[in-house]
N, CA, C and O atoms as a DFTB+ gen file, in Angstrom:
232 C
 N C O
     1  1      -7.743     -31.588      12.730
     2  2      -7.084     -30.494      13.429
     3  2      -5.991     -29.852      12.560
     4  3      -5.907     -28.631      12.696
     5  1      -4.933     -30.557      11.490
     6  2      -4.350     -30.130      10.951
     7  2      -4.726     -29.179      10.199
     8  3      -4.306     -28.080      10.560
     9  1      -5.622     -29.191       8.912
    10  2      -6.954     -28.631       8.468
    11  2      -7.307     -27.031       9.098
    12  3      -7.198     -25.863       8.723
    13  1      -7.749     -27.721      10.183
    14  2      -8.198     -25.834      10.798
    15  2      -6.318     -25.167      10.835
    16  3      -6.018     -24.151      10.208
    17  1      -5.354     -25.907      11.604
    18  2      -4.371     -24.857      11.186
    19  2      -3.724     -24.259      10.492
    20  3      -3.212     -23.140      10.468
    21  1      -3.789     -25.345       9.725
    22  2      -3.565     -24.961       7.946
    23  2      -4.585     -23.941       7.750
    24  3      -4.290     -22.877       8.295
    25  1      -5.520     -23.950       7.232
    26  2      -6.635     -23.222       6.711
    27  2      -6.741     -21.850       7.861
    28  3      -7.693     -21.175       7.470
    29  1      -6.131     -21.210       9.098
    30  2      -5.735     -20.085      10.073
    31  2      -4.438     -19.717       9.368
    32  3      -4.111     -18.577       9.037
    33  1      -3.834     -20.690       9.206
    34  2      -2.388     -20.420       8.427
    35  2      -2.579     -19.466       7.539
    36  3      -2.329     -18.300       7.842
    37  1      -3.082     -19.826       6.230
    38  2      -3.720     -19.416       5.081
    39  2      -4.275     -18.298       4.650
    40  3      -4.089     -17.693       3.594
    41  1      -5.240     -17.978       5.888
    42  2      -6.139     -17.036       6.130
    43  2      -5.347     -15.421       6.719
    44  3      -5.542     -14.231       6.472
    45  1      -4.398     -16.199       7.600
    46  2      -3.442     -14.753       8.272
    47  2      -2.391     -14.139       7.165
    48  3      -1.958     -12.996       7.018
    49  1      -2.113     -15.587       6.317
    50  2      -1.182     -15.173       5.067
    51  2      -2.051     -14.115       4.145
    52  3      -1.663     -13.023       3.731
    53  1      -3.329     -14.738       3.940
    54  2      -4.158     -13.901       3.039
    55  2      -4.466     -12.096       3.380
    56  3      -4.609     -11.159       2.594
    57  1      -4.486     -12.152       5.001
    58  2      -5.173     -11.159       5.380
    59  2      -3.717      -9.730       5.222
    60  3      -3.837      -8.574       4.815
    61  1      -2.320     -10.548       5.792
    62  2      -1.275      -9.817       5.480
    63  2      -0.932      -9.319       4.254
    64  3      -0.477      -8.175       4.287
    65  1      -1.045     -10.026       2.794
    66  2      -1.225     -10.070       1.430
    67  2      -1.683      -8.487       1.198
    68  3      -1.159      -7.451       0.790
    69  1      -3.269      -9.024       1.818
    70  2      -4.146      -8.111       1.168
    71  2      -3.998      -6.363       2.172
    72  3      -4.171      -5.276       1.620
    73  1      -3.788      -6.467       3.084
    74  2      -3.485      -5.247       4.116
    75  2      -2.327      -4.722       3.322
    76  3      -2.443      -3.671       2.692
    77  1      -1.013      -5.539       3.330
    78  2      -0.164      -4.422       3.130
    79  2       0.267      -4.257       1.585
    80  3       1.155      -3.436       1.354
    81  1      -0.431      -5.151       0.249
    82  2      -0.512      -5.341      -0.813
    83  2       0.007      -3.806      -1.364
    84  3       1.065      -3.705      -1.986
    85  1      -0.745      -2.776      -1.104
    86  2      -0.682      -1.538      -1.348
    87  2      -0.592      -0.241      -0.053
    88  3      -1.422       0.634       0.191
    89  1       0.757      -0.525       0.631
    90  2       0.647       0.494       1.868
    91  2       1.365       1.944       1.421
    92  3       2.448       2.150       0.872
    93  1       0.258       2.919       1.908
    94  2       1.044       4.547       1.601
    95  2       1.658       4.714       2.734
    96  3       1.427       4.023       3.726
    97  1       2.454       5.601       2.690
    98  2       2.830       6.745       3.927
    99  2       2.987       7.751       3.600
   100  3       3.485       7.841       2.478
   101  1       2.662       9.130       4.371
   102  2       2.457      10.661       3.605
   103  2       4.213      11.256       4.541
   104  3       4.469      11.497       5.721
   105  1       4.997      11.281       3.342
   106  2       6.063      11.696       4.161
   107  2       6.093      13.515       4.008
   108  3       5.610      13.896       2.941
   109  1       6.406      14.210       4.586
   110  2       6.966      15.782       4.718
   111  2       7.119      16.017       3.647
   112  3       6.313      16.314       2.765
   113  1       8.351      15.881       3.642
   114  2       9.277      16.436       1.997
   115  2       9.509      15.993       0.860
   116  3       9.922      16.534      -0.165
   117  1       8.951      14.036       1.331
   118  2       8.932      13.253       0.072
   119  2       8.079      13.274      -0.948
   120  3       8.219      13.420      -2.162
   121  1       6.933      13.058      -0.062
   122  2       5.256      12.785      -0.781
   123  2       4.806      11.751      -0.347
   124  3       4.944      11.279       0.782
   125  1       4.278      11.374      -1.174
   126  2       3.473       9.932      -0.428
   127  2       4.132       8.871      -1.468
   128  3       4.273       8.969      -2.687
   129  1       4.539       7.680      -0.452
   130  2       5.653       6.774      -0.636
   131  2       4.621       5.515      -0.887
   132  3       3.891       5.553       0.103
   133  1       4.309       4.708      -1.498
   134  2       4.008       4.000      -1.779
   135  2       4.943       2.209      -1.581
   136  3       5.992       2.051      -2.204
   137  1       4.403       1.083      -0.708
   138  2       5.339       0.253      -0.936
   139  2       4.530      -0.939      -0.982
   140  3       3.621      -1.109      -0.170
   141  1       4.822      -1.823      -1.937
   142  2       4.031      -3.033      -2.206
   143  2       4.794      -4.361      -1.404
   144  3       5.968      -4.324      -1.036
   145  1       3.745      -5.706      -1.187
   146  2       4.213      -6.725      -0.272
   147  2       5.265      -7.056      -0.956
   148  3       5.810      -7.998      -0.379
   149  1       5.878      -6.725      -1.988
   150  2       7.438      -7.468      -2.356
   151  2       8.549      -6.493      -2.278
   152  3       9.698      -6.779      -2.618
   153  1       8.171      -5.282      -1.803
   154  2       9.120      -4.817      -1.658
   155  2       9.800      -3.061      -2.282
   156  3      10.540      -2.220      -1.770
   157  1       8.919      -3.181      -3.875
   158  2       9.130      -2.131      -4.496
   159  2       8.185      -1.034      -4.334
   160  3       6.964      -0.949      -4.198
   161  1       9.330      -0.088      -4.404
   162  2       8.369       1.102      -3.591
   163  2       8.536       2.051      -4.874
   164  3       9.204       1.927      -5.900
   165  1       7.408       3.344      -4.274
   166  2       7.514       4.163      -5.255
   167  2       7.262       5.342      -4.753
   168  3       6.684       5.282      -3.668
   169  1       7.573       6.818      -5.300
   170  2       7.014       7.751      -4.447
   171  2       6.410       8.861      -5.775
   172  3       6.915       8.987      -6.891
   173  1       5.303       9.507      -5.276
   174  2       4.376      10.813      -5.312
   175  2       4.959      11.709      -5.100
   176  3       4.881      11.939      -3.893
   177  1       5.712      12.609      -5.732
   178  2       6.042      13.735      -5.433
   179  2       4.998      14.696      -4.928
   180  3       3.918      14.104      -4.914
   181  1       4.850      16.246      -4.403
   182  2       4.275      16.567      -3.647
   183  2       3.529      17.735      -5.330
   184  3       2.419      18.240      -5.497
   185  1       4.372      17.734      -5.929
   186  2       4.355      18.709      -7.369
   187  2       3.391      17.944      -7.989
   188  3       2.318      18.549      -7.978
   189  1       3.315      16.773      -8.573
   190  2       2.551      15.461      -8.862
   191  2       1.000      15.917      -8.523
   192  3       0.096      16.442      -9.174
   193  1       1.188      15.354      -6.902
   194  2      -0.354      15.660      -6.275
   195  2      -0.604      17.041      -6.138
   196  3      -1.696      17.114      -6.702
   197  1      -0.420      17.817      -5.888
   198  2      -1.179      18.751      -6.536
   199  2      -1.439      19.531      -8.187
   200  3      -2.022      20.607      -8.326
   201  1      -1.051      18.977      -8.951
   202  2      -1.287      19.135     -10.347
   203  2      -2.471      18.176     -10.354
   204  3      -3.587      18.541     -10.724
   205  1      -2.202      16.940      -9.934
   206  2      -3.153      15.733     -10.100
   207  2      -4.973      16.643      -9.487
   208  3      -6.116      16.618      -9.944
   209  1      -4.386      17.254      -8.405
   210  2      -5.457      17.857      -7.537
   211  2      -6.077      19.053      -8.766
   212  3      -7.272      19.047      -9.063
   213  1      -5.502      19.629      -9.137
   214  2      -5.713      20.996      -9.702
   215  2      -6.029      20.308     -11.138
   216  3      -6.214      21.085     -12.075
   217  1      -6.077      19.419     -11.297
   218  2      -7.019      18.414     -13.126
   219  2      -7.791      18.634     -12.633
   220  3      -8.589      19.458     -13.079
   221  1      -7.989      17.979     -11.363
   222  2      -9.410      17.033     -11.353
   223  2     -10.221      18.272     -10.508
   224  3     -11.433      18.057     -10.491
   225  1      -9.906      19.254      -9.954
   226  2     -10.743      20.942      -9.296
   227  2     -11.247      21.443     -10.224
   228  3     -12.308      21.907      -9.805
   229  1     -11.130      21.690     -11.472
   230  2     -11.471      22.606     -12.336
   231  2     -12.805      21.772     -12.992
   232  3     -13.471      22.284     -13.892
């Protein structure tokens, strides 16, 4: 019995890991904010993505 809770333990740790490993959010005025499970975030300016957009259109 220990076993299966351990190993549910494990599995919910894994599943949280991997879900929020790499979470966006598309903010208004920011861009899209990027924040990883430890903490450091990063952001996309809005100038960024569309240059990025306008490479890869042509």
């Amino acid at each position: 019995m220990t076993g299966f809770i351990l190993s549910l333990f494990v599995l919910a740790a894994a599943f949280l890991y991997i879900t929020w490993n790499a979470y966006q959010a598309i903010h208004e005025k920011e861009g899209i904010v990027v924040s990883t499970w430890w903490g450091k975030q990063h952001t996309l300016d809005w100038a960024l993505v569309e240059a990025w957009r306008l490479l890869h259109m042509s």
